[in-house]
N, C-alpha and C positions, 0 to 999 in steps of 0.2 A: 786430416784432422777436421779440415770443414766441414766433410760430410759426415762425421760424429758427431759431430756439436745440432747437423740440419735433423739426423734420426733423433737426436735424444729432443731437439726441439719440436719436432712434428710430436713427438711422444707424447712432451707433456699438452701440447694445445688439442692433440686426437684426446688424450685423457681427462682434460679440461674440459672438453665439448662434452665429450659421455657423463661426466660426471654431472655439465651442468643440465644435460636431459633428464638423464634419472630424478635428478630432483624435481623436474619441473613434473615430471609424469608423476611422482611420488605426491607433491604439492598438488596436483589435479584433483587426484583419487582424493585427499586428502577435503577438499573446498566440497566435491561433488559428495560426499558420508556425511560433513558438517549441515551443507543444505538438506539434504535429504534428511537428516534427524529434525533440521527446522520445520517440512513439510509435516514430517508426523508428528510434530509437537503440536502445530498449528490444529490439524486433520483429527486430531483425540481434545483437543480444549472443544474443537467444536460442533464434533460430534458430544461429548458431554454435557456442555451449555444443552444441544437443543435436547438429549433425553431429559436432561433435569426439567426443561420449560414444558415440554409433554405430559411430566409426570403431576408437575402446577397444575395444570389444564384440566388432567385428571381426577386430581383431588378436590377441587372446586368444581368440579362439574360432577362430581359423586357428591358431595355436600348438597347441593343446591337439588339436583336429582332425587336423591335418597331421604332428605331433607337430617337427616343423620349430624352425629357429631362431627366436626370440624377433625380430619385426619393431624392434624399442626395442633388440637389441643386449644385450639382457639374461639373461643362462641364469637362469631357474627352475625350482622342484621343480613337476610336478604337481599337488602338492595347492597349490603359492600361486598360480601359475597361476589354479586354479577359484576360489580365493579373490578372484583380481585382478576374474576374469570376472566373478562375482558382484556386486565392489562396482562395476564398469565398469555391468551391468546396472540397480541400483539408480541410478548417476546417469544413466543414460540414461532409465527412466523419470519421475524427478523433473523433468529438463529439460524431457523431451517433452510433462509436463502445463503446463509455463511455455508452451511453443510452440499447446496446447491452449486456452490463456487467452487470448490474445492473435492467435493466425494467425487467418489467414481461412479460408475454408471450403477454398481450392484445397489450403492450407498443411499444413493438417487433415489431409486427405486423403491428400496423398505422404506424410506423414510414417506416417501409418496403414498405406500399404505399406510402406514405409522397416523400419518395425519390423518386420512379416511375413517382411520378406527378412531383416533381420538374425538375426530366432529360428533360418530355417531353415540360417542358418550355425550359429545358437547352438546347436542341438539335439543334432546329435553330441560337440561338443564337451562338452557336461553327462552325455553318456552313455558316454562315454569310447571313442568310436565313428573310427573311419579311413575316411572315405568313399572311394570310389572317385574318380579324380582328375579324371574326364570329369564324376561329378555334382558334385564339391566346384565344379568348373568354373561348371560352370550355374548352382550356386547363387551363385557370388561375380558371375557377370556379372547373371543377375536384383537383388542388392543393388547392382551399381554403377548398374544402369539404374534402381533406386528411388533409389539417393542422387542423382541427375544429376538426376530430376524433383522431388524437394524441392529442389533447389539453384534450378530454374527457378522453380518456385514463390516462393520466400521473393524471390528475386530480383525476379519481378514482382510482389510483395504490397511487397516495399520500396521499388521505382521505381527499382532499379540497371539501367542502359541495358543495353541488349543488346547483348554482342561477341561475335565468332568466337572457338567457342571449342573446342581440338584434342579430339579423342573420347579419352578414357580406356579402356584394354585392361583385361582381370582380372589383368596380371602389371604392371599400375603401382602399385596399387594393395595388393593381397593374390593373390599369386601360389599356382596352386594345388597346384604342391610345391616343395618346396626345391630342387629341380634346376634349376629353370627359370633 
């Protein structure tokens, strides 16, 4: 009888133990999906922040350029304009060092041109410069072709699936005079 009592007793403390593994490995899996969804919450808030603050950067830097209507609908002076551009610039690169913490090397990288193409919209515009309308051109289609491949990036760095998706022109976006 005592060694019925020691198997049924081993039984349930072997079957206690397993049961209290499974749970913990269950519990694991379970903490490591939770975090990982926090990461790509995190990793898409700031990848969006910094395309929104690019896109600031862009739209006051084609005002101020183009000397053109206000994309937001809003008539400004000149000098708030450069002011806008200015703090647009400063939260663009605050953001971009969040994207800098956190992206992956590919994310890095676009955003690294991203910025390239946005200055060289930025640049007349801080110098209170009228490009000619074929280069304004080029340079707003080089910045849409660097925002389209950060968009890829961030996209495949956060596991958003891939859809068809219509090509963006330079006049959907920042159109390179008022005429158009």
């Amino acid at each position: 009888m005592a060694a019925e009592q020691w198997f049924a007793l081993s039984g349930v403390v072997i079957g206690g133990g397993l049961s209290f593994a499974v749970s913990q490995w269950v519990e694991r899996g379970r903490r490591q999906h939770e975090q990982s969804t926090r990461w790509m919450e995190t990793k898409f808030n700031a990848y969006a922040t910094y395309t929104t603050d690019v896109k600031r950067v862009a739209r006051y830097a084609r005002w101020l350029a183009t000397t053109g209507p206000d994309v937001e609908g809003r008539i400004r002076s000149v000098e708030q304009a450069r002011e806008d551009l200015q703090a647009a610039e400063q939260d663009r690169s605050s953001s971009f060092e969040r994207v800098v913490l956190i992206g992956s090397d590919d994310v890095i990288q676009a955003g690294n041109r991203l910025n390239a193409a946005v200055w060289e919209l930025e640049g007349p515009a801080r110098l209170g410069e009228t490009p000619e309308a074929d280069v304004w051109r080029s340079r707003t289609n080089a910045w849409l072709e660097s925002l389209s491949r950060f968009h890829s990036a961030a996209r495949e760095d956060i596991a958003v699936p891939r859809a068809k998706r219509r090509a963006r022109t330079s006049t959907s976006v920042i159109r390179a005079d008022s005429s158009e």
